[in-house]
N, C-alpha and C positions, 0 to 999 in steps of 0.2 A: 176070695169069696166070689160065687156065680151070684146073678142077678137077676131075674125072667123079668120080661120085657109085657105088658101091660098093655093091651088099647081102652079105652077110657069106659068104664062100668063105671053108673051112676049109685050102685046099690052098698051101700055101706057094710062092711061085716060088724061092726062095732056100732054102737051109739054111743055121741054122746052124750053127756051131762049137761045141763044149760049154765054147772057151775062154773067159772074158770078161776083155776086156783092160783095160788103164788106160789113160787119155790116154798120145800118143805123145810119149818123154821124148828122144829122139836129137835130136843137135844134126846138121840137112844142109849137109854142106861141098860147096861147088864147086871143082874143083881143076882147071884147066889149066895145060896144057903140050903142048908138040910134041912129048917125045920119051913114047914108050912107059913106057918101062925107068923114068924119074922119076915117070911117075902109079901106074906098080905097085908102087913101094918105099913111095912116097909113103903109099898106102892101105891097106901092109901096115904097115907099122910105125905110122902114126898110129892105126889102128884098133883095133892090140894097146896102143900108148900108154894110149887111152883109150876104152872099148868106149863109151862115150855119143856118140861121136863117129862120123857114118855121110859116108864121104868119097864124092863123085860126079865120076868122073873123066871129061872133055873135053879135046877135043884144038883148037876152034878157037873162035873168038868168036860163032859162029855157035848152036852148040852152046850154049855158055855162057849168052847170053842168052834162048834158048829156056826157059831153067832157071831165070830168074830169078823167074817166078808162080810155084813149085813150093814154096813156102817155105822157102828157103834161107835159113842162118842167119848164113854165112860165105863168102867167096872168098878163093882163094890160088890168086895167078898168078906166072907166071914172069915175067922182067922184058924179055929175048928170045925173040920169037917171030917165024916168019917173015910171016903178016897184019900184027900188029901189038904195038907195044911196050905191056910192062905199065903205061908211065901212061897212054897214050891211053885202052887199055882198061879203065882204074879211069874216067878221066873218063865214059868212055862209061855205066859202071856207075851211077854217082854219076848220072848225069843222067836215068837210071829210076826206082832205087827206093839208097835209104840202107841200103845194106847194108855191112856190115864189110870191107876190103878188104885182103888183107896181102899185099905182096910179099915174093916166095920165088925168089931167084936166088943164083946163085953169079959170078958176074961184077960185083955190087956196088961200090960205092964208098960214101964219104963225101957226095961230090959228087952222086951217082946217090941216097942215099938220102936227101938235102935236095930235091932234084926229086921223089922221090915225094910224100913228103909234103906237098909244096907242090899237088902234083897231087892229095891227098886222098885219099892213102893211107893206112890209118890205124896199121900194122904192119909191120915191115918185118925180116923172118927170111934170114941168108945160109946157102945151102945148104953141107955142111959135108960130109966123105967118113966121118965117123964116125954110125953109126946111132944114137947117143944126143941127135943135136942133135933129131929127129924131137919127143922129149919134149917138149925147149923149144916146139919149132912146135906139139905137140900142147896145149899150156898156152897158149900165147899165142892159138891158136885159139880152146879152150874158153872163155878169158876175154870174147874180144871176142864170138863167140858169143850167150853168158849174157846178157851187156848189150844185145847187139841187139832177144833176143827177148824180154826183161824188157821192152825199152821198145816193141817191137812189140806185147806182146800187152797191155800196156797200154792204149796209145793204143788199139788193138782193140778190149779191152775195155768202155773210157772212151765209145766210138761205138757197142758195142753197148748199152750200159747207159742212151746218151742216146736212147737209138733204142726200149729197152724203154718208157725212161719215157714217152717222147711217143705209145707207142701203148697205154698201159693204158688212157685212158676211151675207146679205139677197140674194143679187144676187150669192158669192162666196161660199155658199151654197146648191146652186141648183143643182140636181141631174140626171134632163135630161135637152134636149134642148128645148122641151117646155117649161119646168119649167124656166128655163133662159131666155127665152123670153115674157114670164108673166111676171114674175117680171122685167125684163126693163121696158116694156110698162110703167109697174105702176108705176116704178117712173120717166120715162117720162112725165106722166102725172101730180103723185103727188107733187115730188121734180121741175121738168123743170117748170110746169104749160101748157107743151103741150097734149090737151086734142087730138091731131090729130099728127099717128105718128104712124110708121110702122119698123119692124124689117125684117132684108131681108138676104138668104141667097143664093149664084149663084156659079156655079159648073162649071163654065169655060169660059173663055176668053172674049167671047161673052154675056154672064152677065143674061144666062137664068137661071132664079130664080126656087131654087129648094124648099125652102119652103119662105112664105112670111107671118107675121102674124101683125095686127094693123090694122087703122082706114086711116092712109096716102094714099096720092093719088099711084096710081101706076106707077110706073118710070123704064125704062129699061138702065141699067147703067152695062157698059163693067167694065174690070177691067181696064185698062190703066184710064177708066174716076176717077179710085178710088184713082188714084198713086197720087193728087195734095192733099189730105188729105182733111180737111175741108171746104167746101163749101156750098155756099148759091147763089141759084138761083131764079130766078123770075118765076111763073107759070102764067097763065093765069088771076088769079086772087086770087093771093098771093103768098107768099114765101116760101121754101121748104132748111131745112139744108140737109144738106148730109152730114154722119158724116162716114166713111170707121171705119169698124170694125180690129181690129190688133190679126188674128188668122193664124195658123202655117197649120191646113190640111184643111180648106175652106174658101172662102172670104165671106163676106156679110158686110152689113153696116146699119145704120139707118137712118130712118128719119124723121124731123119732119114738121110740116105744121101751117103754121099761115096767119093770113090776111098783117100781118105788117112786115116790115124787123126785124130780127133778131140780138139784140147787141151784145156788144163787151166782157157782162158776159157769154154768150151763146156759144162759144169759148172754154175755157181753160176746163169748166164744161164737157159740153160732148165730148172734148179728153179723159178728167179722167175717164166717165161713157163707153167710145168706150175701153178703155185697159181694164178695171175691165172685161166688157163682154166679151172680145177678151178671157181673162184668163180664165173666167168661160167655154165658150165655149170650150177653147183647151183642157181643164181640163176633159169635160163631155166624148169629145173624144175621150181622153187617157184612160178616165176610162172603155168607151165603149168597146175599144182594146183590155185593158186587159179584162174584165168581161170575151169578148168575147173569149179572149186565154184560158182565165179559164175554162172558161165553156167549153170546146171543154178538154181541159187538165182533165177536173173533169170526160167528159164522158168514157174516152178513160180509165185512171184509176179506176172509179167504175165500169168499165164493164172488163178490165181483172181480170185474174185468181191470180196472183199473190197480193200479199199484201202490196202495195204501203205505205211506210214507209219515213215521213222527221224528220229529227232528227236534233236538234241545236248542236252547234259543243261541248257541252258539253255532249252528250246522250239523252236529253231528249227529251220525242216524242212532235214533234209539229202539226204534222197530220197524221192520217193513216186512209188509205181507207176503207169502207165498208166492203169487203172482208176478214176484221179481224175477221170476225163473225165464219169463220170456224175453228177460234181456241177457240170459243164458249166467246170471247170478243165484247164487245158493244165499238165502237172507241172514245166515249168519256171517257168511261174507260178507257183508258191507255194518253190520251192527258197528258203531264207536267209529268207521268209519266219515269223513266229508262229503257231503252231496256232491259239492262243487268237485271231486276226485275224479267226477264221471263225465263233466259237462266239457266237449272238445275246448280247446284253448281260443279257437277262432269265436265259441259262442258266448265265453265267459261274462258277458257284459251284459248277458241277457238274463242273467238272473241275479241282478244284484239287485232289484225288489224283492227280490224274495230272501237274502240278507239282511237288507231294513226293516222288513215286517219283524223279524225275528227280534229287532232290537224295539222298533217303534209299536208293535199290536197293531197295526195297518193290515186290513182283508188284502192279499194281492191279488194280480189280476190276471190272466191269462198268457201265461207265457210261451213260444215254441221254440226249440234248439236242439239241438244233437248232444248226445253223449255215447261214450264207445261201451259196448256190454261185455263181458265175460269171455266172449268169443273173439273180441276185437272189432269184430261188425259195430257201425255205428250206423245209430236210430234216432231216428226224430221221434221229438215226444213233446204232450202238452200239458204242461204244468198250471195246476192250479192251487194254493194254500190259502191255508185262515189258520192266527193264531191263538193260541188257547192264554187266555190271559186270566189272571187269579189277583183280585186285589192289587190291578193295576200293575201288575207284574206279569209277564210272559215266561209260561210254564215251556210248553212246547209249541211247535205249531205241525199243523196238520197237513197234509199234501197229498193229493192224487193226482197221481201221473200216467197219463196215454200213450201208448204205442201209436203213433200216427204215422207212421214210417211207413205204412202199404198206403196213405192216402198222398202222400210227399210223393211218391214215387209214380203213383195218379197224375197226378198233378204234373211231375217235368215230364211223365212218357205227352200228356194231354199238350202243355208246353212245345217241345219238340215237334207233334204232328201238325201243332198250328204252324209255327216256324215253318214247316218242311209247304205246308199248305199255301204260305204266303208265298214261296217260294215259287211254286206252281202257279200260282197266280200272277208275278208279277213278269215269269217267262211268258205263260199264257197273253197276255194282256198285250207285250212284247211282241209278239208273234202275230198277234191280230191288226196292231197299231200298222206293223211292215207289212204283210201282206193287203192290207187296207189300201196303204199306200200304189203299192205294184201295181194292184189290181186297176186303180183308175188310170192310169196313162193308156194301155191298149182299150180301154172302156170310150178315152176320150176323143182317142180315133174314129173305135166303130162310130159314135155320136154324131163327131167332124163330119167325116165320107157318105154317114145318110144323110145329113145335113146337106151336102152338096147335091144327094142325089134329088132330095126332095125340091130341091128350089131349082136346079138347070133339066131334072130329064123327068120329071114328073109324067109332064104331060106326055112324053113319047111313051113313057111305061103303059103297058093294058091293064085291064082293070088285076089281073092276078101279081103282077111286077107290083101294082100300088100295095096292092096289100101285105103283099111280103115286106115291102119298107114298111109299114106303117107297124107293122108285127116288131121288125126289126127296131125300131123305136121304143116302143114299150118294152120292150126288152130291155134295153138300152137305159133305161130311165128306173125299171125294176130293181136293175145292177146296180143303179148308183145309188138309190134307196137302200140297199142293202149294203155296201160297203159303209155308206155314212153311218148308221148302224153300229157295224162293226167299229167305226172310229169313236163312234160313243159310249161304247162298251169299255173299248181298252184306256178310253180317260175316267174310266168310275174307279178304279183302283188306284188314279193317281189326283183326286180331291180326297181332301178333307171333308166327312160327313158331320151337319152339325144337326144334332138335337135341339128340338123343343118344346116344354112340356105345353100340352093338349089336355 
């Protein structure tokens, strides 16, 4: 069966009644006969006998079996008729459906009521001129009746309830909310026998239907109208269950639609089939929820930089992000595998906090070490974890892990040029110290010989000889400013500088 698909009209095609009925408790009697005058006495007096009793009066077999789907409870026929005699037409009955058959004649016998019975009759009442016998018939009615539809609605039931069971992991199964509402439908139809029937779903107080899908009339129902549970109302021109759905984040309910009132099987059946769907539905919702946090969780981790790592609390990986590729791993490559498979043997000591968190729920702390990738290249990487703990118990724990391996590499090239720097520096420094050196022994000459000059031949020099010494002095004295200098340069590389805070 197709199903059109609904966005939510608040406008009713039906009204209903403000009365809400109970299952229909009348027992349907069939009652022919040829003449007039015996089917009106007949359904005057049985009816006053016993108001539970609703008599449907026929006059030919034609009639009669047309009546037979209508759920009838009982037949009372006459025993002459001019088509045909009340056994044929019990046989004829009997070979449809098992329904209670009682003969109701006045022309009876002993002889005539050993033939009915034998013909599978199951009653057998002689018409009498006093209106009291009416009671009897109305009694013997009732009883066979009662038994009929006890065991009808049984066996009924018995076929719906096997029909519920076999399709609960068909609806508890369904994986969205259309699919869950197909499948009601269907076996509202198949298993109920409601070929008219509507699933409905309404997002607030006021009962506007936010999806609606089935064949049912359309009905605008608050929630307060949902709070009395099962009900059955009267439409225009038939009856309508209303069955409130039992779900946690939307309300909605079902319904179904028939010409005739609704028994007293039709009840306990779609309570069972309203929770199965309630579950399914809360189920589809929940899963929605999460999908949805997953999916938002999935984008946010396959799109950072970092290498989104969940590990079970014994090491082994149970997912890792995409981003693993730039240790030149495929993430299903390392799934079920050890963390620790990857961490070089020289570093292995450097992640055994992040072993004991796994066991203790301790936040870890920043770890860096090498491990070799896919390609054999090995990569420094910085490890950081927190475990996921549940009732005191350690589910997984979580880990993201950094390529640091171009800043390592920073680092020793930066390392190395210092190295090479110092190096320079302590030749340099070297080179200053000996040359420093050298340089004052011929310095200490030139100093010496003016020295001499100034104190024995001064006076013979003229004024331009003076001044050239005196030149040559400052010079002299320039030089050795400056070398000292230099010697105090080439000792600043070989103290120790000490700080102090200011």
């Amino acid at each position: 069966m197709l199903y059109n698909f609904h966005i939510g009209s608040r406008v009713p095609v039906f009204e209903l009644t403000s009365e809400v009925l109970p299952p229909s408790d009348k027992y349907v009697v069939l009652h022919i006969d040829d003449e007039s005058e015996q089917l009106f006495f007949a359904k005057t007096f049985i009816e006053e006998a016993d108001p539970e009793l609703e008599i449907v009066s026929v006059r030919t077999p034609d009639d009669l079996m047309e009546h037979l789907d209508t759920g009838v409870d009982c037949i009372v026929s006459d025993y002459v008729m001019p088509d045909v005699n009340g056994m044929d037409l019990c046989k004829l009955v009997k070979s449809k459906r098992n329904i209670p058959f009682i003969m109701y004649t006045g022309r009876g016998s002993e002889v005539v009521a050993e033939a009915a019975f034998q013909a599978g009759v199951d009653d057998y009442v002689r018409k009498e001129a006093d209106p009291s016998h009416y009671q009897l018939l109305a009694r013997r009615i009732k009883s066979h009746a009662e038994t009929h539809r006890r065991k009808r609605e049984e066996s009924r039931y018995q076929e719906r309830l096997e029909g519920v069971r076999e399709i609960l992991p068909v609806i508890s199964s369904a994986n969205t909310l259309d699919d869950v509402t197909i499948r009601t439908l269907n076996v509202l139809d198949e298993v109920m026998g409601y070929s008219c029937s509507c699933f409905w779903l309404i997002d607030d107080d006021m009962g506007v239907p936010v999806k609606r899908m089935g064949n049912s009339p359309r009905l605008s129902l608050s929630v307060d109208e949902l709070k009395d549970g099962i009900t059955q109302r009267r439409l225009d021109n038939g009856y309508v269950l209303i069955v409130p759905l039992s779900m946690d984040i939307v309300y909605g309910y079902l319904t179904a639609y028939q010409a005739k009132p609704f028994d007293q099987t039709d009840y306990p059946l779609m309570e069972a089939i309203s929770l199965l769907v309630g579950q399914a539905v809360n189920r589809v919702k929940q899963v929605e929820t999460i999908s949805a946090s997953e999916k938002q969780f999935r984008n946010i981790v396959e799109n950072v930089q970092d290498v989104i790592v969940l590990t079970k609390p014994e090491g082994s990986i149970n997912y890792i992000s995409p981003s693993a590729e730039i240790f030149r791993f495929k993430p299903s490559e390392l799934v079920d595998h050890m963390w620790g498979e990857l961490v070089v043997n020289e570093d292995l000591d450097k992640i055994a906090d992040f072993y004991y968190s796994s066991i203790s729920g301790e936040k870890g702390k920043i770890n860096e070490y090498r491990i070799q990738g896919g390609d054999g290249e090995i990569y420094w990487v910085s490890h950081s974890w927190a475990p996921v703990v549940v009732d005191g118990v350690v589910k997984q724990v979580v880990s993201a892990v950094n390529d640091i391996t171009w800043r390592k590499r920073i680092e020793n090239t930066l390392y190395t040029s210092l190295d090479e720097l110092e190096k320079v520096n302590r030749d340099l420094n070297d080179f200053t110290h000996i040359v420093s050196h050298d340089l004052k022994a011929p310095l200490m000459t030139i100093e010496s010989f003016s020295d001499f000059l100034l104190e024995d031949y001064f006076d013979v020099l003229d004024e331009n000889g003076q001044e050239y010494l005196d030149s040559i002095l400052k010079a002299s004295n320039n030089m050795r400013e400056l070398i000292d200098n230099l010697l105090t340069l080439s000792r600043v590389g070989r103290i120790n500088t000490e700080y102090r805070e200011v």
